[in-house]
C-alpha positions, 0 to 999 in steps of 0.5 A: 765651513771654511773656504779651501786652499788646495789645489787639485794635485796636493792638499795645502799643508797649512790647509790640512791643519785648519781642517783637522782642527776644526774636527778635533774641536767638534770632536769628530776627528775619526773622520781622519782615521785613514788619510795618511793612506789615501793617495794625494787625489783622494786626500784632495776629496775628503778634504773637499768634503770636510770643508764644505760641511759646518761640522758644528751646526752639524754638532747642535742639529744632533744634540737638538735632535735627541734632546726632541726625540728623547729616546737617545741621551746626547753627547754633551761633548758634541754640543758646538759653543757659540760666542755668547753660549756657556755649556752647564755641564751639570744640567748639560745645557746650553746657556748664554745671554739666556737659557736654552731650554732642554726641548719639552714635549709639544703642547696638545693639538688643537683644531685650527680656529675658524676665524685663524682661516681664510677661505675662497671657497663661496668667498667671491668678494674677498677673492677679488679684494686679494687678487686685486692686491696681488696683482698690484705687487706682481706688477711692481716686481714685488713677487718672486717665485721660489720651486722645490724641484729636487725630487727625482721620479724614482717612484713613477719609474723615473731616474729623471727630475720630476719637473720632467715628467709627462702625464700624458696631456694632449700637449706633452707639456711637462710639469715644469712647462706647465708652471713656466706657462702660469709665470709668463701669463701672469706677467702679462695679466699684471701688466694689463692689470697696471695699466703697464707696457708688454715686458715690463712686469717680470717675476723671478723663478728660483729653482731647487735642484739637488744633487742628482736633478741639478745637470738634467734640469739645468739642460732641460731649461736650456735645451726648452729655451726656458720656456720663453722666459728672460733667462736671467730671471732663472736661478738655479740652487742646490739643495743641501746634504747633512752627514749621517751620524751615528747614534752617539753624533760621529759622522760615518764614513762612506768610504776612506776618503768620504763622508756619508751624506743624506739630503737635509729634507725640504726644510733645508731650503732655508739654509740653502737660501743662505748659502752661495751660489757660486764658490767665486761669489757671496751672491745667494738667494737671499742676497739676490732677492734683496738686489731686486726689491723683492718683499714677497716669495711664493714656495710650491713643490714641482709634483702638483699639476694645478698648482697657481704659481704666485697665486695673486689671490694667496699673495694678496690674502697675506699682504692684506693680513700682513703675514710674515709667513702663509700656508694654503690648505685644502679640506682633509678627505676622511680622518684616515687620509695620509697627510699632515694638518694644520693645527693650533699648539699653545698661542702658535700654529703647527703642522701635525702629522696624521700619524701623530692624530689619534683615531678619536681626534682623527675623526673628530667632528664639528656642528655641521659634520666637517672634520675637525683636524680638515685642514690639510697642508700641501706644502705651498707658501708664502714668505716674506723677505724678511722672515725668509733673513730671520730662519737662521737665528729660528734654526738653533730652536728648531729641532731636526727630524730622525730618521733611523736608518741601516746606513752602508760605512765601515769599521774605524780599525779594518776599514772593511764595509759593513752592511748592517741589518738593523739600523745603526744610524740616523739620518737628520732632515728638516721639513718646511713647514717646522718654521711655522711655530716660530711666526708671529703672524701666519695666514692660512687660506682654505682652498678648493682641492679640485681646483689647486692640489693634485700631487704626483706622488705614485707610480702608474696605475696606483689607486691616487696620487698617480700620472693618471689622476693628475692628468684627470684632475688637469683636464677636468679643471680645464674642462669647468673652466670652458663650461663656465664661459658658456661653451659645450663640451661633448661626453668624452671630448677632452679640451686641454686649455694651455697657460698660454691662453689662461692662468687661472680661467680667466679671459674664456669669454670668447668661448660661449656658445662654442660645441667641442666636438673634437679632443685637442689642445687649445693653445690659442684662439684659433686652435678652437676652430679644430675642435669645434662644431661646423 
């Protein structure tokens, strides 16, 4: 990228220049085949564009990507040179102070070992250790939180964020209400732990948003008062876009005067980590937590309704380990259910999608009849400070995924549109969890499905996944949880316990011996008094 210098009427003739050659360089120059026909508003646009993309990281993700998949050979011409690298034309590698090596295929999956998992299933005492330490970090302002929230509802009927999204509580609360709820009852629940006085334990929320969810959802929080949090503990980011490329590297254009762009995937949270946050300032979320001495960043995905949002338990479980990186699972279901594992490669951990399973590993068993591939990734991490600084030296590493698509552009002599009918080109993203390989120390922690993962993922009405079954998984948690504390609670009477009263089911005592009788929300103790027997 290179910063602009045009103004909003004309482009800078000096700026103009720097552009082009710095796409003559990458060889991408056919992005320029039709400016001199564009008015002085749309040459303004392209060059917007151009400017913001680092046409030579673009250059490495391709050639690392094709070299991965193998299925295309790279443009070695697009192959960017960094300061320290030499290109090897005839092995058409890169090499610099040592070789980059051409990307072998992944060594065998093998079942996660025992003893590479921690568990809070029927693990009280260590639970309590782990939370107890977490606690311990939250309270001295040691935890921020950091939110993938760039999804919009498109598939539950939605074009609004999926943080929006109601599931019909008896309270209305929204996924994003929901997990504001969880940050402010765990400030006060570190507070109480230390000893420290009300207001003085505050944990960061960073806030992914994308291109089309960024306006609704900084509304949204306005507009809900963030949810009675300190706004300035409230950070809004963008998620990133990588150009669609051909299948020999060129960047296709959309229109004259734009460049086709995808989302980079959940992985490109990491570059987006970098980036900054305003065009005035070099401030980035990365800088930002460095500013406030945060060590510890707990990453979740908006579409899970149970999700403990900085967990203590979680924070505490790899700061015991002393993890640079962390990844909850849940037990798999069955051998054929759609999601990705975490399994052992060589001496590092790896995600493994159920796609690339066969039938046999699939449904693999061990001695006491559990899956052996079981452990289920549900996109929700841990990081240290330091890792999160040292993802952009992994990123040269690190292949990026292809995703062949029929993309809309137009041909180069006629500039007419083409609709292709067959794929002509790919789309690059990266997913969170392709880190994972690189870390030197990653803890993994088993926990109950019930009790912490129910996405959203499918329209109403769907068999899983769905508004219904998370709205029943909430509630039925919620319901454990009264029941736990000695309280009844009739057939067919559903008791929502809001984040306002409890975290994670904590602080119910009050409640034995209580009949609920009546369906309601219970946002305070006095609520009780609605739903109860007389």
């Amino acid at each position: 990228m290179i910063s602009n210098g045009y103004s909003t009427s004309s482009p800078d003739p000096t700026f103009v220049a720097k552009v082009r050659a710095l796409y003559a360089e990458a060889d991408q120059s056919h992005v320029f085949t039709f400016y001199d026909r564009l008015s002085p508003s749309d040459q303004v646009s392209l060059l917007s564009q151009l400017s913001d993309i680092d046409i030579h990281r673009v250059n490495r993700i391709y050639t690392n990507a094709v070299a991965a998949d193998g299925s295309i050979t790279p443009a070695h011409g697009n192959i960017p040179l960094d300061e320290n690298d030499a290109l090897d034309v005839k092995g058409g590698n890169l090499i610099g102070r040592s070789r980059t090596p051409t990307p072998q295929p992944p060594e065998e999956a093998l079942p996660l070992p025992d003893e590479a998992c921690a568990s809070v299933i029927n693990n009280p005492a260590e639970e309590a250790r782990w939370r107890e330490d977490g606690l311990k970090a939250i309270a001295q302002n040691k935890v921020a939180v950091l939110l993938l929230a760039g999804g919009q509802g498109t598939r539950l009927g939605s074009s609004l964020p999926k943080g929006m999204y109601d599931i019909k509580l008896p309270s209305g609360l929204s996924l994003f209400e929901y997990q504001a709820g969880r940050i402010s009852k765990l400030e006060r629940l570190a507070e109480e732990s230390a000893g420290k006085e009300r207001g003085s334990v505050s944990i960061r929320w960073y806030v992914m948003t994308s291109g089309p969810t960024r306006e609704e959802t900084e509304k949204y929080f306005r507009e809900k008062g963030y949810f009675g949090l300190r706004k300035e503990n409230i950070i809004f980011f963008e998620q990133g876009v990588l150009p669609a490329l051909s299948d020999d590297g060129k960047l296709l254009l959309s229109s004259p005067s734009s460049v086709c762009v995808a989302p980079d995937g959940n992985g490109g949270v990491y570059a987006a980590l970098r980036r900054p946050l305003d065009p005035s300032s070099s401030r980035s979320v990365l800088t930002d937590l460095r500013t406030h001495n945060i060590d510890y960043v707990h990453a979740y995905c908006v579409d899970n309704c149970l999700v403990r949002v900085a967990d203590p338990v979680f924070v505490g479980c790899c700061i015991s380990r002393r993890s640079q990186a962390g990844a909850k699972v849940v037990r798999k279901i069955n051998p054929t259910e759609s999601v990705g594992v975490l399994a052992a490669r060589g001496d590092a951990f790896a995600v493994v999608e159920y796609s690339e399973l066969s039938k046999e590993k699939a449904e693999a068993r061990t001695s006491d009849g559990q899956l052996a591939f079981r452990a289920a990734n549900i996109a929700n991490h841990f990081y240290t400070l330091e890792f999160l600084e040292s993802v952009e030296a992994m990123e040269k590493k690190m292949a990026f995924h292809i995703a062949r698509k029929k993309i809309p552009t137009i041909d180069l002599t006629s500039g007419e549109s083409i609709k292709p009918s067959e794929p002509n080109g790919m789309k690059l993203e990266q997913f969170i969890f392709d880190v994972f390989p690189f870390t030197k120390s990653l803890c993994v922690l088993e926990v109950d499905r019930s009790e912490e993962f129910s996405p959203l993922k499918n329209a109403p009405g769907s068999k899983a996944d769905c508004p219904e079954t998370s709205r029943r998984d909430l509630l039925a948690q919620q319901k454990r949880w009264l029941q736990k504390n000695g309280a009844i609670v009739g057939d067919g009477v559903e008791v929502e316990v809001t984040p306002s009263i409890t975290y994670g089911g904590e602080g119910l005592e009050w409640v034995n011996g209580l009949q609920f009788v009546k369906s309601g929300v219970l946002a305070s103790a006095q609520d009780a008094q609605k739903l109860v027997a007389e």
